[in-house]
N, C-alpha and C positions, 0 to 999 in steps of 0.2 A: 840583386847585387847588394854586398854589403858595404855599407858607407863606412870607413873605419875613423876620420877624424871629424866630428865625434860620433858616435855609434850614434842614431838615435835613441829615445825612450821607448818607442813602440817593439823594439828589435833587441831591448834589454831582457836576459832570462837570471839563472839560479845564482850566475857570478856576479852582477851588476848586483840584486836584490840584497844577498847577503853581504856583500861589500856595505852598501848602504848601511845594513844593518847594524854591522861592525861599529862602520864611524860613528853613527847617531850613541853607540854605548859609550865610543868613546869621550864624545861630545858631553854627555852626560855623567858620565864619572871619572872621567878623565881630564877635561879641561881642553879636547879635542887633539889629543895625543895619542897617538895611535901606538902599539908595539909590533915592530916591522917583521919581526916572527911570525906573527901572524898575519901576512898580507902573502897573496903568492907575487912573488918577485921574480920576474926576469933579469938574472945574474946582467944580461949583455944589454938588456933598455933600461933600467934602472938602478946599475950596479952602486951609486951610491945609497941606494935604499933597501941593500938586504940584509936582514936581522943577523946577528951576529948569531945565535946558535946555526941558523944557515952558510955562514958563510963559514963557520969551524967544520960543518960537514962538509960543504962544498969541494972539499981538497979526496972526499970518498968518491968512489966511480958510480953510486946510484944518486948522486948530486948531480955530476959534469954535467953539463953542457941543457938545465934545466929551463925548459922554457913552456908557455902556460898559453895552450888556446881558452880563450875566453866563452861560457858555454848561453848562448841566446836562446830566445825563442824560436820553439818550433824545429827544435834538435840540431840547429845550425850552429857551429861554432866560428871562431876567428880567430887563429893563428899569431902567434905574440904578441899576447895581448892580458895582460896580468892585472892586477889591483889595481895597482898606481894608474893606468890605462883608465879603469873602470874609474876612478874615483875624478881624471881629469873629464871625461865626461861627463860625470853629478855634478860638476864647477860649469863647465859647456852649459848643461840644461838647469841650471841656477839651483840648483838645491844644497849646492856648499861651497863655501870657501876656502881655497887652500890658500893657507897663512903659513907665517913660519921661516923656516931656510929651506933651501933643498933638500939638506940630508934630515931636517927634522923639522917634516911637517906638523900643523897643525892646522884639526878642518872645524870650521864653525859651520854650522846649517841654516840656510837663508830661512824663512817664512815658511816660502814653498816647499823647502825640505822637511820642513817641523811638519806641514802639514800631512807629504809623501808619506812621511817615516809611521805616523800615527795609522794610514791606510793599512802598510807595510804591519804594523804591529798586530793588527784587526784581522787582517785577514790571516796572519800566522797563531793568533788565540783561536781563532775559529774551525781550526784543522787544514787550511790553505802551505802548499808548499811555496819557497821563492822562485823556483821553476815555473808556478802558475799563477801569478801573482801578476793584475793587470790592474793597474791605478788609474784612478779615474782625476781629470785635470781637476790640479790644487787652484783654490779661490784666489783671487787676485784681494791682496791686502790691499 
């Protein structure tokens, strides 16, 4: 059974990974501002968080009623369950901050995150997909 609030880390696949990945850029050259365009959003769970080029398409009929299984390990998905989802559970399992307002976040990365992220990046230089991507527990600062 899937635990959905919060997913755990062991049951995180391709969505949780690259999410991660996302933030940490943003973290990084961003000032941990993300551009909501780029996150998949669930119009109806987080409709104050969808990027405005989506929300100009969203009035076309291959937009309506858009909503996002989130895809784990071991070819298992979860049903509306989008970015925002994903990135409340990296805050769950302490790897980020969500700062900010509601409608404009902003994620800072704990220790533990820096350290996740640096796994994450290793095993993606090495020819590792984020589908298969299993981190090993980050050192206690």
């Amino acid at each position: 059974m899937i635990t959905r609030d919060p997913v755990p880390v062991e049951l995180w696949g391709k969505d949780h990974w690259s999410t991660l990945a996302y933030i940490e850029t943003c973290c990084v050259d961003g000032k941990g501002k993300v551009v909501n365009d780029r996150m998949r959003t669930d119009q109806d769970r987080h409709p104050a968080l969808v990027g405005h080029r989506v929300a100009m398409l969203s009035t076309s009929s291959l937009y309506d009623d858009t909503t996002y299984p989130t895809r784990l390990k071991g070819e298992q998905s979860l049903e509306d369950h989008d970015d925002w989802d994903c990135a409340t559970d990296m805050e769950a399992a302490g790897l980020l901050k969500w700062e900010g307002t509601g409608m404009h976040p902003i994620f800072v990365l704990t220790e533990m995150g820096i350290q996740l992220c640096a796994q994450l990046r290793k095993h993606k230089a090495t020819g590792g997909y984020f589908a298969n991507f299993s981190p090993q527990p980050p050192r206690a600062s």
